[in-house]
N, C-alpha and C positions, 0 to 999 in steps of 0.2 A: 444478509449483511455484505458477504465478500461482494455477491452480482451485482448490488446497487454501487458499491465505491467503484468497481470497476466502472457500470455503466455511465454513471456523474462523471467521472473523473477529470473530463476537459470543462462543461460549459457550466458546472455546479461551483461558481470562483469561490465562494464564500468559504467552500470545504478546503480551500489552500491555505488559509490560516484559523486551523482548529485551534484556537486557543496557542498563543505564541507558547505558553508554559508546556506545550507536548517536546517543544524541541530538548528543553533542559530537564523533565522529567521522564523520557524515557532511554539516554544515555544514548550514546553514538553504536551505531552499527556500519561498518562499513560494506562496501561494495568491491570487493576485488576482482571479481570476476572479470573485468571490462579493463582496458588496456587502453588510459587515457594519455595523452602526451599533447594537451592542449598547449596554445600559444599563451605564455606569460601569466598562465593559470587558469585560465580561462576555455571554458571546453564549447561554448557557441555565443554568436553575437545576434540579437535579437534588435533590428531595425541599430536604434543606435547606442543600444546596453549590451554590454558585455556579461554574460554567468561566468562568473566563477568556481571552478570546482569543490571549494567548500562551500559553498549556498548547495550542489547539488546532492552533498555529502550530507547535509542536515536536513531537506527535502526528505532524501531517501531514508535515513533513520526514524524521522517522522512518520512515513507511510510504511516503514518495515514493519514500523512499532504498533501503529494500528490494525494490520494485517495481523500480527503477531496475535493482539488481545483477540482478536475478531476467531481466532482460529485456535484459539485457547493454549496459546502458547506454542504453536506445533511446527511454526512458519521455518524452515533454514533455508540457506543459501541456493541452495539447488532448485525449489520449490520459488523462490524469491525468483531467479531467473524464469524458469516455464510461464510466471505469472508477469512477467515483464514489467517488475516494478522499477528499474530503474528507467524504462520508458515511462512509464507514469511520473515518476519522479519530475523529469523532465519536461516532460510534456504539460506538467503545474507553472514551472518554474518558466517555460516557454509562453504561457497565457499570462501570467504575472507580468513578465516581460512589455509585452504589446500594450497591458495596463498602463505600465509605468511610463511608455513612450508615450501613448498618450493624454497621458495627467501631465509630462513634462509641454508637452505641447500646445495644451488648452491651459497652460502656466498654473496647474494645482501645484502645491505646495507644502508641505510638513517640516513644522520650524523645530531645532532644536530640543525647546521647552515643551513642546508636544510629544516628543518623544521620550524624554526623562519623566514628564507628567505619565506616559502609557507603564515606563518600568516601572515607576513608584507603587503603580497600583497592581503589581504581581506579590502573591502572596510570600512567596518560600523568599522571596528580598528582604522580607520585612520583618523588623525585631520588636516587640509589644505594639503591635500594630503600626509601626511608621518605619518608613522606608531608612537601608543600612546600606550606608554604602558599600563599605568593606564588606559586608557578609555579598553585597551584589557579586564585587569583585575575586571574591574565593569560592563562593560557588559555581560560577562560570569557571573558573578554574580549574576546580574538580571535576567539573562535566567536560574539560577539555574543548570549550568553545571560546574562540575569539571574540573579545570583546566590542572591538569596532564592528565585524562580522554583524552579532546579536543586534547593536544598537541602526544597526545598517534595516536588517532583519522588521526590526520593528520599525523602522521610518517606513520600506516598504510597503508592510501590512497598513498603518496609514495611512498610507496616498490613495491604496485601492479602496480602504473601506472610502474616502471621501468622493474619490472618483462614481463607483457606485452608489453613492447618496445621491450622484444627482439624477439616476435614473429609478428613483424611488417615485411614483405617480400612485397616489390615491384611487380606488374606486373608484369609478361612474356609478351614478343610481342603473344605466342601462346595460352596463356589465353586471352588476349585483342580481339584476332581473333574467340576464338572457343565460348566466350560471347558473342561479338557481335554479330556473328551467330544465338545466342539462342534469344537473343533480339530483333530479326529481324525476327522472325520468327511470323507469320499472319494465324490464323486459322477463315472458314469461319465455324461455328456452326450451327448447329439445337439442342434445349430445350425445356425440360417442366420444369418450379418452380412448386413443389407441396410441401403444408403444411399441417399444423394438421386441416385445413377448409375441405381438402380433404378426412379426414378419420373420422370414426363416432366407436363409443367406447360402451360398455356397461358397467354401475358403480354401479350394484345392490349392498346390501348392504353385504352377503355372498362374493363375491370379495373384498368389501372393509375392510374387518374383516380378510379375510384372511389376505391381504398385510398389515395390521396391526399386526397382531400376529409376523407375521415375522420381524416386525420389528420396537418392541415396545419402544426401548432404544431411539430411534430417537426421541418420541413423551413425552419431560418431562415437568414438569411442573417449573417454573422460582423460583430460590432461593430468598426466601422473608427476606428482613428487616423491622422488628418494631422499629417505629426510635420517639425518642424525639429528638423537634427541637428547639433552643433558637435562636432567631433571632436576630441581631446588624443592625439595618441600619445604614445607613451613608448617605442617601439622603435628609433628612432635616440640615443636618451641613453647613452651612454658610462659602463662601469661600470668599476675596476680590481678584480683580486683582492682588494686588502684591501679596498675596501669593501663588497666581497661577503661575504668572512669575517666581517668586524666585524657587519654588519647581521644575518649567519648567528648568532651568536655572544650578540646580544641579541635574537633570536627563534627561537630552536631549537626552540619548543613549537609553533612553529606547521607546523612538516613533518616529517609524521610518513606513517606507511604505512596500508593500510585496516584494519588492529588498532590502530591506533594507538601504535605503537613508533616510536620518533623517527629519523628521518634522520641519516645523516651528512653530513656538508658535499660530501662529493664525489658523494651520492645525491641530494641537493636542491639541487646549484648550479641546472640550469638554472629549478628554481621559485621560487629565492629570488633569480638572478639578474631573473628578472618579476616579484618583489612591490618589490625595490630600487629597479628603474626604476618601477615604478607610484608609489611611496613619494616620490619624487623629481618626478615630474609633475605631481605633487597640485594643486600650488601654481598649478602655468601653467592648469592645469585650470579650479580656483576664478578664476583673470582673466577666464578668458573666458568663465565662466560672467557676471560681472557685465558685460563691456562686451557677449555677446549681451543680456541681459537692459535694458542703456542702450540699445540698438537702435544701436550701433557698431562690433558684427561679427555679422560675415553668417553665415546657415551654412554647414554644408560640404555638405548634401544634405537635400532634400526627400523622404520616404518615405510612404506610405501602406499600414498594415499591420493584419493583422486579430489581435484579443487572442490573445497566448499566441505569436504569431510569434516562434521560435529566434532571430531576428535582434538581440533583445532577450533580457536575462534575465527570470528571474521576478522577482526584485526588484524592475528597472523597470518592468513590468506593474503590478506592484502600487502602487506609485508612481503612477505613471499614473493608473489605476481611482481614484485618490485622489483626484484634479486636475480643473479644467474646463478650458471653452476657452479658449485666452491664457495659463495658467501653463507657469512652468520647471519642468521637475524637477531639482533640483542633479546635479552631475556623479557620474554609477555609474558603476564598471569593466565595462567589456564585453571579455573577454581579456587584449589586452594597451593598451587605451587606456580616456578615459573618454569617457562620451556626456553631453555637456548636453542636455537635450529640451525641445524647446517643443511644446504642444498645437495643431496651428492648427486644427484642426474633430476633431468626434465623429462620425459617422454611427453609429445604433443599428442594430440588427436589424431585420428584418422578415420577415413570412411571403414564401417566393422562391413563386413562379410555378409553373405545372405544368411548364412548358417548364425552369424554371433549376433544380429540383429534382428534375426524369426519370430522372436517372440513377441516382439516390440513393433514387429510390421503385422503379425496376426492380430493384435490387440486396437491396434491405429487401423488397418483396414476392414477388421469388423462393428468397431465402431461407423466408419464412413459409410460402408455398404449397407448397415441396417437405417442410418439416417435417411441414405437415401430413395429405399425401400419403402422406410415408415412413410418419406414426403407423400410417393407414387400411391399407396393405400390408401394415403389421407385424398387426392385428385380424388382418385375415384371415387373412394364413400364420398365426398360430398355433391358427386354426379349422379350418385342412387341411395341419395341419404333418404330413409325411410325410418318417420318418428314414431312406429308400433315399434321400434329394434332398438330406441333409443332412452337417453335419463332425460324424463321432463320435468322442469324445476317449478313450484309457483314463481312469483314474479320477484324479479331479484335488483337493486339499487346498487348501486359503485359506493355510495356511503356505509352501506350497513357491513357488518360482518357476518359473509356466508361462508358457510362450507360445504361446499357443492361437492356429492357423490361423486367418488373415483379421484377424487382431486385432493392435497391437504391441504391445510389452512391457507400458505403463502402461494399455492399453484392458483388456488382461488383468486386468489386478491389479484395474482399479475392474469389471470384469464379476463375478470370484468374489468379492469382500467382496460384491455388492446382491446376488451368487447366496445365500451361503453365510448372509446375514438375509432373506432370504428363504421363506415355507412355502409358495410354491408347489411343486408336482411340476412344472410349467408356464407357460411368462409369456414376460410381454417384457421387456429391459431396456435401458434407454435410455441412451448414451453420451454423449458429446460433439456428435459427428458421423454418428453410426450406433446403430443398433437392431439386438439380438439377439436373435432368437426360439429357445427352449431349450427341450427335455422333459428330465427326467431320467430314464436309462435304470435306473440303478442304484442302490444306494447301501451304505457299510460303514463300520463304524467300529473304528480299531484301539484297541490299548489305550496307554494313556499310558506313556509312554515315561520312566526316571528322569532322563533327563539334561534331559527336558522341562520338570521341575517348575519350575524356575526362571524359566524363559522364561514358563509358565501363571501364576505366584503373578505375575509383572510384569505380565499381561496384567489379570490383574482388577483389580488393584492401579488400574492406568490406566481399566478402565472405571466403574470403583466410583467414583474419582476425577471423570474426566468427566462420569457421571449425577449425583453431588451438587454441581457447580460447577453442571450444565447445570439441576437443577430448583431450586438455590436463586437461580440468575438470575430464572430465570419468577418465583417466589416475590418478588422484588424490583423485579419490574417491575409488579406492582401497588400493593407497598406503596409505592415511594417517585415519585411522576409525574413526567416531564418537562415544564418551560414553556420552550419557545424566543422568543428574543426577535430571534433573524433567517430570513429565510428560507434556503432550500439545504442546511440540515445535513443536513435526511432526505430520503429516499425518498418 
């Protein structure tokens, strides 16, 4: 799941608007890490549209958020950086871009009433089945999203879906025939799986000092906050039923399930009995927010924590990353209380030492040096690849589900699609974690099958589709330039 969203991520357009309802149903996450000071809000201009920083901010919460389910929850901020999602972010929002210049340009269009018609028909808007307004408007509220932003948001996503309708072409009968062909086609293999168990490495410590020298800016040390902390709970405050109902009763839009279908009161007591009492603390909050700030209450705890530390949301990072030394940050909810923070030093990064980064250069270059060991093993065995020493398969199809020896389920699947576009008789091919070295022994092709036609006419349908999305990107990526006006977006 995560290697395919990566690998899609640019010319897969469709996958830029999952369902507009992911923006409001899975709540904002912010991105601090990145140190924007765009022009008038706006952090790159794409031919002759401008991004603005919150389109990049609802993008990225979007793609946190699916990473997040995709990885069962385990995603945070540090982990979010190594995987360069707010490059991805970007990089959506960059293709979208080139879309929309040009659908402006071949005069497409998205009126108004197309766009109210698109909100009406999202579910969590809507009260006995027909569109609310007000509840439109206080739910976006609650989710802390800009109204004109969303309705912006969704004109977007319209223009692109119409735009790509008109690169929608039907089968040919002689595509339908020269696919099926290819799909029908059965190769009988001989393999060897070899991995980095098969190759053995040397990591003196002269190697490992080299690959460090060369590449020391990799290896820094994490940007520290010294943070005063003023704590607010809110878990000793005393709730009764009815004010739980009552409060349940005037915010019902706001718990809902991960489709966004609303709770019922006895499904959302204990989250609405947490937002009651947070609702309720607000206020003792804000006091102490000003007498820390008068310098007449103390903190509750001294911490010193490196950016993106769990201890903290992404919000108050983000906050934070805002602030010098000596500001407050106003009171944020952290669970079930809120945090006042005060800044009392920065320390920035720095390149760490051979000694403070060894661990970190032995693990990075014994990765590198077995991959490219494993490559050199893979040369050779297929220079003396001998099929007595190897796994011979009967004859195997791109459509069916095999599970080929040494391999698991999904190693399998991405070994015969690079087999099956492939014209070698012979090769290597490279997995995740492993290299297969393959002759093919045989090969046949049966005939198309009638019940097949359907499933072939979908097939080219999608590639026909994906080659004209995928070369009118290219085709757009010269006519319309990007000028960034922060650093970090790209690669």
């Amino acid at each position: 799941m995560i290697s395919w969203m990566q690998k899609h991520n640019k010319y897969l357009v469709w996958t830029i608007w999952v369902a507009t309802i992911a923006f409001i149903g899975a709540g904002f996450v912010g991105w601090g890490s990145y140190n924007l000071s765009g022009k008038a809000g706006s952090i790159a201009k794409v031919g002759d549209i401008e991004i603005p920083q919150n389109k990049l901010n609802l993008v990225y919460s979007n793609i946190y958020d699916q990473y997040n389910r995709a990885m069962g929850g385990k995603l945070d901020e540090k982990k979010a950086k190594e995987m360069g999602l707010i490059q991805q972010a970007f990089a959506r929002l960059e293709t979208q871009a080139k879309i929309l210049n040009f659908a402006k340009d071949a005069g497409i269009v998205v009126s108004d009433k197309e766009v109210a018609q698109k909100i009406a028909t999202i579910p969590v808007f809507q009260k006995d089945g027909k569109f609310d307004k007000t509840l439109y408007k206080e739910y976006l509220n609650a989710q802390h999203i800009n109204i004109k932003l969303f309705e912006s948001t969704i004109k977007d996503e319209l223009t692109i879906q119409k735009t790509l309708a008109l690169l929608d072409v039907e089968a040919l009968p002689f595509e339908i025939e020269t696919i099926g062909a290819a799909m029908n086609v059965s190769d009988k293999l001989a393999y060897k799986v070899l991995t980095t168990n098969d190759v053995t490495i040397s990591t003196d410590e002269s190697k490992l000092k080299a690959f460090w020298e060369n590449q020391k800016s990799r290896y820094m040390t994490n940007r520290l906050f010294d943070l005063s902390i003023v704590w607010t709970d809110s878990k000793e405050l005393n709730a009764t039923e009815d004010e739980l109902k009552t409060y349940y009763e005037a915010n019902s839009y706001n718990f809902t399930d991960a489709q966004g279908k609303q709770l019922s009161f006895a499904e959302a007591k204990e989250a609405v009995s947490k937002a009651f009492k947070l609702k309720k603390t607000k206020k003792a909050a804000q006091k102490a927010y000003i007498a820390f700030k008068k310098g007449t209450l103390l903190p509750t705890e001294k911490v010193t924590l490196p950016v993106g530390d769990t201890i903290l949301t992404n919000e108050i990072w983000t906050a934070l990353q805002a602030k010098s030394v000596g500001d407050i940050v106003k009171p944020k909810i952290i669970d079930s209380r809120y945090a006042t923070i005060k800044i009392d030093n920065i320390t920035e990064p720095r390149e760490k030492s051979f000694k403070e980064a060894k661990d970190a250069v032995l693990s990075d270059y014994t990765l590198q040096a077995k991959r490219e060991a494993l490559s050199k093993l893979a040369e050779n065995t297929v220079k003396t690849f001998d099929v007595k020493n190897a796994i011979v398969t009967d004859f195997v199809k791109l459509d069916k589900n095999v599970q080929l020896k040494a391999l698991n389920t999904q190693e399998s699947v991405q070994f015969l699609q690079k087999l099956f576009t492939s014209s070698k008789e012979k090769g290597i091919i490279s997995l995740s974690d492993k290299i297969v070295v393959y002759t093919i022994l045989e090969q046949k092709i049966s005939s198309i099958d009638e019940n097949q036609t359907e499933n072939v006419k979908q097939t080219v349908n999608r590639l026909k589709q994906n080659t004209f999305e995928s070369n009118l990107i290219q085709l757009l990526d010269k006519k319309y330039p990007t000028q960034t006006y922060v650093k970090g977006l790209t690669h």
